[in-house]
C-alpha positions as CSV (number, residue, x, y, z in Angstrom):
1,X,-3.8,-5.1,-17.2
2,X,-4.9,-1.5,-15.3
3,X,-7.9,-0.2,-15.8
4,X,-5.5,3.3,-16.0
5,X,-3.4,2.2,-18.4
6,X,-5.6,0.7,-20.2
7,X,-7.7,3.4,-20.8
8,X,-4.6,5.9,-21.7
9,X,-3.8,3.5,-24.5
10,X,-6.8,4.1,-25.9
11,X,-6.9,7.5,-25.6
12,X,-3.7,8.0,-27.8
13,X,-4.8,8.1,-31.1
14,X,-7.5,10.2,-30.8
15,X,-4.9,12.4,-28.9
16,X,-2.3,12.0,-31.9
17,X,-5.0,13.1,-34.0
18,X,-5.8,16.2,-32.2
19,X,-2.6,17.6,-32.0
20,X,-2.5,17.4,-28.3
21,X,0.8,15.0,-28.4
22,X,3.4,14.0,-31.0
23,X,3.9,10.9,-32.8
24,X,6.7,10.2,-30.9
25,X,5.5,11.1,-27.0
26,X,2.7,8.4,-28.5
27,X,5.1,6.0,-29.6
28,X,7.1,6.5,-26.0
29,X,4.1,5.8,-23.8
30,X,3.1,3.0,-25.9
31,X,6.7,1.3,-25.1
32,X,6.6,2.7,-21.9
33,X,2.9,0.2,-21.4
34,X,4.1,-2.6,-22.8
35,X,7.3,-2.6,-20.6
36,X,4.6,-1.9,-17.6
37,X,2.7,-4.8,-19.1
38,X,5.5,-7.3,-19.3
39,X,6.5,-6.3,-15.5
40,X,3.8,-7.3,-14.4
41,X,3.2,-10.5,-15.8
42,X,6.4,-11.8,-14.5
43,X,5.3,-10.9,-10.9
44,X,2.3,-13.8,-9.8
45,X,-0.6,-11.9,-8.2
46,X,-1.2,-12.4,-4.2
47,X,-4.0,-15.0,-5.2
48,X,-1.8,-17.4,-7.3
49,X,1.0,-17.3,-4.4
50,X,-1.7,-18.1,-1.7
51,X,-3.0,-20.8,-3.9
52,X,0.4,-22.2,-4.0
53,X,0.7,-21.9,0.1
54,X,-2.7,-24.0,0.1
55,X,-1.8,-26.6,-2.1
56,X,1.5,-27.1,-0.2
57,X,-0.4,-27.3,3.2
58,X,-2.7,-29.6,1.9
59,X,-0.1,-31.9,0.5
60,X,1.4,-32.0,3.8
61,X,-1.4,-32.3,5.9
62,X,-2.5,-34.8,3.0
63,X,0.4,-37.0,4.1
64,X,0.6,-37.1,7.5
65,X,-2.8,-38.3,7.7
66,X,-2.3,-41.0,5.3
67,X,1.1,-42.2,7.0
68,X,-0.9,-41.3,10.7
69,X,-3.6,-44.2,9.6
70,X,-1.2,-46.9,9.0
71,X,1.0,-46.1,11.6
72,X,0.3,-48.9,14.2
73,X,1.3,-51.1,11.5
74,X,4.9,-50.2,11.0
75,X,8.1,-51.1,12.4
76,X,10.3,-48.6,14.1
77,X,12.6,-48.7,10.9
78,X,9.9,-47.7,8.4
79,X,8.8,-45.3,10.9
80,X,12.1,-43.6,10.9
81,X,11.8,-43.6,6.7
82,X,8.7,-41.4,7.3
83,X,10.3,-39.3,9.2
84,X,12.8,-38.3,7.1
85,X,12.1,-39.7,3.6
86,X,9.6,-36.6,3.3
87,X,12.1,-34.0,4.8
88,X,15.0,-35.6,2.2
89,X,12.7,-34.6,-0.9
90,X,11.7,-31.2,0.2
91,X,15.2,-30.4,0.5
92,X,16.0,-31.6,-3.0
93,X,13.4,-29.7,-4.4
94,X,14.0,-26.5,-2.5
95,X,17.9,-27.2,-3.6
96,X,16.7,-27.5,-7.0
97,X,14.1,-24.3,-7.1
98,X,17.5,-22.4,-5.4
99,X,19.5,-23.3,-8.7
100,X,16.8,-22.1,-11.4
101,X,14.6,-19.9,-12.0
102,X,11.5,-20.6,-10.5
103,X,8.1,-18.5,-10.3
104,X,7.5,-17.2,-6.8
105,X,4.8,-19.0,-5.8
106,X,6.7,-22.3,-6.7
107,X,9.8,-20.8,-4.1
108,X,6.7,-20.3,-1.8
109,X,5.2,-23.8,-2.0
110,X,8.8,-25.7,-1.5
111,X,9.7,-24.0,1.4
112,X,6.3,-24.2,3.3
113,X,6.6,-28.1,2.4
114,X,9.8,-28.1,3.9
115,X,9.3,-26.2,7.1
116,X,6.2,-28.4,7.5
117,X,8.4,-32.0,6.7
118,X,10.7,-30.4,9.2
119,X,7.8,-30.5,11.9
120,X,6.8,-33.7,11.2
121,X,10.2,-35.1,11.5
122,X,10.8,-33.7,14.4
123,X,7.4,-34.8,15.7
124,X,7.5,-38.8,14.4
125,X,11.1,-39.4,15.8
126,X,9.8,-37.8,19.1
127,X,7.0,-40.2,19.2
128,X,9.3,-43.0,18.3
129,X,11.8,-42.3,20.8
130,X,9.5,-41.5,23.6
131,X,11.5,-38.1,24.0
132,X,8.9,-36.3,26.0
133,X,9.1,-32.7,26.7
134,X,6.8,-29.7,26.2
135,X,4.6,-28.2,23.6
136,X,6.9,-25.2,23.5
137,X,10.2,-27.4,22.9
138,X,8.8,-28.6,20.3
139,X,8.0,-25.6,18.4
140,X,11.3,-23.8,19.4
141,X,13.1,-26.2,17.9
142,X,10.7,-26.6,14.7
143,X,10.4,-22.7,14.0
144,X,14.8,-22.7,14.3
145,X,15.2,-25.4,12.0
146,X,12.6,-23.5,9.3
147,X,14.1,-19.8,9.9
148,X,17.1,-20.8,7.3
149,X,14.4,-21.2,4.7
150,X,13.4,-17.4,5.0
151,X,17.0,-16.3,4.1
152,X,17.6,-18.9,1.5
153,X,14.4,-18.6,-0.5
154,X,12.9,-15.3,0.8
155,X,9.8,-17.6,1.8
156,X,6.7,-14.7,3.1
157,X,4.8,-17.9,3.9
158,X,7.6,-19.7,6.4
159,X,8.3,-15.9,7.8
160,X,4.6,-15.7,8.7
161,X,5.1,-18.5,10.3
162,X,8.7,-18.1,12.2
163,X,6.9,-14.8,13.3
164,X,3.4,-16.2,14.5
165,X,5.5,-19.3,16.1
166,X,7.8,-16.9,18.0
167,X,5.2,-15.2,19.5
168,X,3.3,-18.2,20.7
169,X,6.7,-19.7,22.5
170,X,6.7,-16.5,24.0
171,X,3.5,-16.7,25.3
172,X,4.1,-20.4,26.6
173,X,6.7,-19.5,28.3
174,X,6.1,-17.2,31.1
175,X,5.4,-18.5,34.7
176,X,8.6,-17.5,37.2
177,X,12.0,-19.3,37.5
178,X,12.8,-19.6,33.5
179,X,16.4,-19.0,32.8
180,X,16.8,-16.4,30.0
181,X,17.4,-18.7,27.4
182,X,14.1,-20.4,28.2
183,X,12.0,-17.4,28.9
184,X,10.4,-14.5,26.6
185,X,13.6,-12.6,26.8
186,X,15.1,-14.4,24.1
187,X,11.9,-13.1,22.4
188,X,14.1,-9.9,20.9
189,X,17.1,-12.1,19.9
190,X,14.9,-14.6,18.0
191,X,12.8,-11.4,16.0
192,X,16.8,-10.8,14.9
193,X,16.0,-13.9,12.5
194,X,14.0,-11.8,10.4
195,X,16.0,-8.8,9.8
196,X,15.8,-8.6,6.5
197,X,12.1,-8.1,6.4
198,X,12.3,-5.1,9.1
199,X,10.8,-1.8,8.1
200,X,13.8,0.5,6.7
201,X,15.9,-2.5,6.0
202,X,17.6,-2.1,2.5
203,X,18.1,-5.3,1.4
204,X,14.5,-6.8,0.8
205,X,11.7,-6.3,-1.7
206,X,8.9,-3.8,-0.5
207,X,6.7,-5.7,2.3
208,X,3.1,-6.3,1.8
209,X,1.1,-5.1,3.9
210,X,-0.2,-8.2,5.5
211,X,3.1,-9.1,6.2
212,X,3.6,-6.0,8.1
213,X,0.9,-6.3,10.2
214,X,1.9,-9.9,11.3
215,X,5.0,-8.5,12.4
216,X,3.1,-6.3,14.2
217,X,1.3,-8.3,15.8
218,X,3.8,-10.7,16.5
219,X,5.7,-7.9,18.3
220,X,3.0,-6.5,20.5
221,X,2.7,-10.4,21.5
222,X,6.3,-10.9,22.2
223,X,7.1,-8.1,24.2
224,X,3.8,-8.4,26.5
225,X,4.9,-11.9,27.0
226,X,8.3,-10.6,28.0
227,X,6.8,-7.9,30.4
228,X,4.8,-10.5,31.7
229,X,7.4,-12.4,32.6
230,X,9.9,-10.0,33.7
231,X,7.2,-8.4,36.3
232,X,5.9,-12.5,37.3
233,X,9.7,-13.2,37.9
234,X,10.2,-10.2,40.1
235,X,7.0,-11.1,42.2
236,X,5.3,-8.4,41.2
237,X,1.8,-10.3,39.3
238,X,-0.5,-10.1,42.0
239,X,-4.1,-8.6,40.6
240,X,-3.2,-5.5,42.1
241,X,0.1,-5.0,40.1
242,X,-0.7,-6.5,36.6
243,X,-1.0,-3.1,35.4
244,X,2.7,-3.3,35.6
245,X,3.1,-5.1,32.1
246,X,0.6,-3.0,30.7
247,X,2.5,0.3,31.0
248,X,5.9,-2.0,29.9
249,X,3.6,-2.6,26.7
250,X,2.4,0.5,26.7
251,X,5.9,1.5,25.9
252,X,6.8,-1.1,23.6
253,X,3.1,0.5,21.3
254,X,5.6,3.9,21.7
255,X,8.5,2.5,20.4
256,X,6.9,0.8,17.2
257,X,4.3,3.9,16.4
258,X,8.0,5.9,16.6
259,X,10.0,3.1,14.8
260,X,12.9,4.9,12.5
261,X,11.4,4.7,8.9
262,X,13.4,6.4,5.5
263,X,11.6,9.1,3.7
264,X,9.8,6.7,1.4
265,X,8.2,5.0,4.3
266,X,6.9,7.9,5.6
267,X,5.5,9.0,2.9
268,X,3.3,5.7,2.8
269,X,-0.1,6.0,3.6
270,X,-1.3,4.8,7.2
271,X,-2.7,1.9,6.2
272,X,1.0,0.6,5.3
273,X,1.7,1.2,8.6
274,X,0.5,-1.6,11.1
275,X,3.0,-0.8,13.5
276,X,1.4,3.0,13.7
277,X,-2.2,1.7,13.8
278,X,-1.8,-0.9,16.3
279,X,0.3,1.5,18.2
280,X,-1.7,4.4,18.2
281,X,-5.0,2.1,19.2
282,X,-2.8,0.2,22.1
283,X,-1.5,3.8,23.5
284,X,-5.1,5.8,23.2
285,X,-6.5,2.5,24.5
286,X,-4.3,3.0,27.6
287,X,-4.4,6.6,27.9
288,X,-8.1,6.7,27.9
289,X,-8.7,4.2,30.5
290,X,-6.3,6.2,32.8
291,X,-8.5,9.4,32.4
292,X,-10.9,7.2,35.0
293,X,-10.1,7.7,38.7
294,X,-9.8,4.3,39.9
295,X,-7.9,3.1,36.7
296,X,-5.6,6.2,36.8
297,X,-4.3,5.7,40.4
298,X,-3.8,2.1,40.1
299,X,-1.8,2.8,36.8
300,X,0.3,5.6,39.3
301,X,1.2,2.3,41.5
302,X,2.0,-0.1,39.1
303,X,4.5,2.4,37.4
304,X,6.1,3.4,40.5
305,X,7.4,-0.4,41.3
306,X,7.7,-1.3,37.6
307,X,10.4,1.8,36.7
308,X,12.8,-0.7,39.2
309,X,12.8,-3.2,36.5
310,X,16.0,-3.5,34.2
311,X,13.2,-4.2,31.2
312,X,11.7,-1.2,31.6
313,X,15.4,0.8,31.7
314,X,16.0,-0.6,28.2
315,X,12.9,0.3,26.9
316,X,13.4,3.8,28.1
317,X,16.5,4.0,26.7
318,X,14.9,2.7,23.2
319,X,12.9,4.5,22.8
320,X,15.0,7.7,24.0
321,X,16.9,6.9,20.4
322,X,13.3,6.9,18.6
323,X,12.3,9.8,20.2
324,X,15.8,12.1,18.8
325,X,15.3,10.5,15.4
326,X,11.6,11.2,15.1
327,X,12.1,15.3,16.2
328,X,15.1,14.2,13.5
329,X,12.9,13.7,10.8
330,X,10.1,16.0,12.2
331,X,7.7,13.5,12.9
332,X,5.2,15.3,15.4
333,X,2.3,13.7,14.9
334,X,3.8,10.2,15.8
335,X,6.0,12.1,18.5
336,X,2.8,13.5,20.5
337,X,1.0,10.2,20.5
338,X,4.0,8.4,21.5
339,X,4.3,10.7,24.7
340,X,1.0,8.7,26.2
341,X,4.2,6.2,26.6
342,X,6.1,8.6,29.0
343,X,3.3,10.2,30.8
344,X,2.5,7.7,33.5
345,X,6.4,8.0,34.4
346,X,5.8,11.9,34.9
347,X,2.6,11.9,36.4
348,X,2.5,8.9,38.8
349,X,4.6,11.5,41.8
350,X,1.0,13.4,41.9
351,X,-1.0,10.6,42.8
352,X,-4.8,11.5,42.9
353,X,-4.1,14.1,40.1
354,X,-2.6,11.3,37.4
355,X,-6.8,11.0,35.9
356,X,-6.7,14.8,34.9
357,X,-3.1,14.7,34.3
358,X,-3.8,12.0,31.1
359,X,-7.4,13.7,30.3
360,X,-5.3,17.6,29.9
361,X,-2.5,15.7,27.9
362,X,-4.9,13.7,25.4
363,X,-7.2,16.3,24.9
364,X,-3.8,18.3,24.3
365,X,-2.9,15.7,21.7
366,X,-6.2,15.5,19.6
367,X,-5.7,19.6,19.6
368,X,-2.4,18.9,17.8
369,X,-3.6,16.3,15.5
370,X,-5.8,18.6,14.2
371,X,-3.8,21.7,14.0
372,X,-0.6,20.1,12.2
373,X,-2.5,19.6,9.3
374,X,-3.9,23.0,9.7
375,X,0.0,24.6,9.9
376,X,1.1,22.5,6.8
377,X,2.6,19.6,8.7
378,X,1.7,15.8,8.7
379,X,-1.3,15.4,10.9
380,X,-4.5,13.1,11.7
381,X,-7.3,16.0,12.0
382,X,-10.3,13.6,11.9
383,X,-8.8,11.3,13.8
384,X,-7.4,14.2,16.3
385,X,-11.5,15.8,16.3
386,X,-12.6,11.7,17.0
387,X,-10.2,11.7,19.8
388,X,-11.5,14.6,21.6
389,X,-15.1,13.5,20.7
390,X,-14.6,10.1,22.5
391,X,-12.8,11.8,25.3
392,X,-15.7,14.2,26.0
393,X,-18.0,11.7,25.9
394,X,-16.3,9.3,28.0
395,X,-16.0,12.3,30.7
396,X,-19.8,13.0,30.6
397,X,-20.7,9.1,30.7
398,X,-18.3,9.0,33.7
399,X,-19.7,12.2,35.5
400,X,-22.5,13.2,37.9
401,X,-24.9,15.2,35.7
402,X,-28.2,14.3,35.0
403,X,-29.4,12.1,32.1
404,X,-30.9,15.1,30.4
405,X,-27.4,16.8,30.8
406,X,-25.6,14.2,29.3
407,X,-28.0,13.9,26.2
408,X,-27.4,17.6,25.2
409,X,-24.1,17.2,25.5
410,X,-23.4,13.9,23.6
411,X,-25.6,15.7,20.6
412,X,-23.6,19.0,20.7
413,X,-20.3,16.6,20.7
414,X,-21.6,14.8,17.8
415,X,-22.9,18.2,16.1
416,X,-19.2,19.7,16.2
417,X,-17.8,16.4,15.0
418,X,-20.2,16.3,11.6
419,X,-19.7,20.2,11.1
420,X,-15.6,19.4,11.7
421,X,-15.8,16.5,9.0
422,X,-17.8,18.5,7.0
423,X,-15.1,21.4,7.1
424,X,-12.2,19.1,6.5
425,X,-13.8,17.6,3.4
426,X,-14.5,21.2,1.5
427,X,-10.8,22.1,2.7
428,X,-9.6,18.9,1.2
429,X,-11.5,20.0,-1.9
430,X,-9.8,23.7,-1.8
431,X,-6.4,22.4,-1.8
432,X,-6.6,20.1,-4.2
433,X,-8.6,22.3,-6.9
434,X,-5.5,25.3,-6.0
C-alpha cells in the first residue's frame, strides 16, 4: 500500500470531524482507495516478475547441464528427444498460459523457458548433425524463432533479449563483402520486430524504464555496427577515416534525442527518456571533442567523404522529418542539442575554423538551455550552466596560459556554477510558493 494513501486514509476522520469535508467526499475517497488498492494488487511488483525470469533461467540452465553430463552416453535418437522434448512442453505451457488467465510473471517465466528450449534445440540438433556455421547464424536464427513470443505473450523478458541479441548479430557482422541480408543493414528491419514496444506506439502498456533504456542501447549499438559497416564496405576504415562512423552515429544520437513522442511522453520526466540521455551524452561527447584542433579537423575530413554514402542520405533525410515535427511540437531544447548532429556537415567547408565553429555553437547551446527555462519554455538550465562550465574548462586545460592562470580561472568557473545552482534552487522555490 502507499505511504500517500495510506496516510490520507487516516487523515479522514479527523477531517470529517472538523468540518473540513463531508461525509460523503469521505465516503468517495475511501472507495476511490480501495479501488487504488485492489489495482494494484492485481499488478505483480518488478521484484516478483524478475524472480520469475530467474527461476525460469535457472530451470533451463538447470537442464541443459544435467542432459550436457550424460550426453556421451546417448544415442543420436535420444539425443534428438532432448532436443525437442523440452521445446514440445514449453509450447504446451505457453499454449495453455495464452488460454487463461495467468499472473504476469507466470506469462514471463513460459516464454523465457521457451525462447531458451528454442536455443537449445537449435543448438543440440546442430551438434548432432555436424551443421557447422558461425556464432552469429546461430543467434539469428535463435532470436527469429523467439520474436513470436514477444507478440503472443507480450514477454519484456524475451524482448530484452530479441533486442540485446539483435544488437550483438549486428556487431558480429561487419567486416566487408556481406550481402545485405547478412550485414548490419538488416539491423533496422529486424528492430521492426518490436514495434509495439516503440515510444508513441498506441497499442502497448506504458514501458518501464529499464526497458527503454535497453532499446536504447540496443539502438545506438545497431546503427554504429551499421555505419561501421557501411564506411568498411566502401573502403573507407583506415585509422585516419574511422571518424567516419562516428559522425554517422553522431547522427543516429540526433535522431533518437529528436524521436516523435505524444504529449504525454513529453511531459515525462528525463529520466524516462533513455533515448534523450544517451543522446544528449553521445552528441556533447562528440561536440566537445571537436572543439580540440586536431580532433576538429580530422572530424572535417571524415565528413567530407562520408556525406557520399547512401547511409548517411537516409539518415539526413530522417531526421529532416524529426527535425519539422519537433519545431511541430516546439521542442527547442531537444532541437538545439540535436543540431551538434548537423554541424559537422556545415562547418567541414572551413577547414582549420571547424574547432571554434563547434566551441561558438555549444557554448551557444548551453546559453539556450539556460534561457528557455528562463522565457517559460522546456529547458535544462543546470545542465545548460554544466555545459558551459566543462566547455570553459576544457578550453583553459587545452590553452597556453600559465598554471597559475588556469587555477584562477577553473575557481571563478566553479564560483559562477555554485552561485548559478544556488540561484536556480531559490527560483525553483519562488515559483512553486506563487
Amino acid at each position: 500500500m502507499d505511504t500517500n494513501h495510506r496516510w490520507l486514509l487516516e487523515q479522514l476522520p479527523e477531517w470529517e470531524r472538523e468540518g473540513l469535508i463531508s461525509r460523503e467526499a469521505a465516503c468517495t475517497l475511501r472507495d476511490r482507495h480501495q479501488a487504488l488498492q485492489a489495482a494494484s494488487d492485481s499488478h505483480p511488483g518488478a521484484a516478483q516478475i524478475v524472480l520469475g525470469w530467474l527461476g525460469a533461467l535457472l530451470v533451463g540452465l538447470g537442464l541443459i547441464a544435467v542432459i550436457g553430463y550424460n550426453w556421451d552416453h546417448f544415442s543420436r535418437s535420444v539425443r534428438l528427444l532432448f532436443a525437442f522434448i523440452p521445446l514440445l512442453c514449453t509450447q504446451a505451457a505457453s499454449f495453455r498460459v495464452i488460454r487463461g488467465s495467468a499472473a504476469v510473471w507466470v506469462c514471463e517465466s513460459a516464454a523465457l523457458l521457451q525462447a531458451l528450449a528454442t536455443g537449445a534445440c537449435i543448438a543440440i540438433v546442430s551438434q548432432i548433425y555436424n551443421l557447422g556455421g558461425e556464432w552469429t547464424g546461430f543467434l539469428f536464427w535463435w532470436m527469429l524463432l523467439s520474436l513470436p513470443l514477444v507478440w503472443l505473450m507480450r514477454s519484456n523478458a524475451v524482448a530484452v533479449f530479441y533486442l540485446l541479441a539483435i544488437a550483438t548479430w549486428s556487431c558480429g557482422r561487419t567486416e566487408a563483402g556481406l550481402a545485405f541480408h547478412d550485414s548490419p543493414m538488416m539491423y533496422p528491419v529486424l528492430l521492426l520486430g518490436v514495434v509495439p514496444w516503440w515510444p508513441g506506439w498506441p497499442l502497448k502498456p506504458r514501458l518501464s524504464v529499464p526497458l527503454r533504456w535497453v532499446m536504447t542501447v540496443s539502438a545506438f549499438c545497431g546503427f554504429f555496427s551499421a555505419a561501421a559497416f557501411v564506411c568498411r564496405d566502401a573502403g573507407r576504415f583506415s585509422a585516419t577515416d574511422f571518424g567516419s562512423a562516428f559522425w554517422l552515429t553522431t547522427l543516429t544520437g540526433a535522431v533518437l534525442v529528436l524521436f516523435p513522442l505524444n504529449e504525454s511522453g513529453i511531459g515525462e520526466s528525463i529520466s524516462r527518456k533513455p533515448q534523450v540521455v544517451l543522446g544528449t551524452l553521445w552528441l556533447f561527447g562528440y561536440g566537445l571533442a571537436a572543439t580540440f584542433d586536431s580532433l576538429g579537423k580530422g572530424i572535417a575530413k571524415c565528413v567530407e567523404r562520408s556525406v557520399s554514402l547512401p547511409w548517411s542520405w537516409g539518415l539526413l533525410a530522417v531526421l529532416a522529418v524529426f527535425v519539422f515535427l519537433g519545431v511541430k511540437k516546439r521542442r527547442w531544447a531537444v532541437l538545439a542539442v540535436a543540431s551538434i548532429g548537423l554541424l559537422p556537415l556545415v562547418a567541414f567547408p572551413f577547414g582549420q575554423l571547424v574547432p571554434w565553429i563547434f566551441t561558438l555553437h555549444i557554448g551557444a547551446i548551453g546559453l539556450t538551455l539556460v534561457l528557455l527555462d528562463f522565457c517559460g519554455r522546456r529547458g535544462a538550465p543546470r545542465f545548460g550552466a554544466l555545459l558551459l562550465s566543462v566547455l570553459i574548462i576544457l578550453r583553459m586545460a587545452d590553452s597556453h596560459f600559465s598554471l597559475l592562470a588556469k587555477g584562477v580561472g577553473f575557481i571563478v568557473v566553479g564560483v559562477a556554477f555554485l552561485a548559478f545552482n544556488l540561484l536556480m534552487s531559490r527560483r525553483r522555490h519562488v515559483v512553486r510558493s506563487v
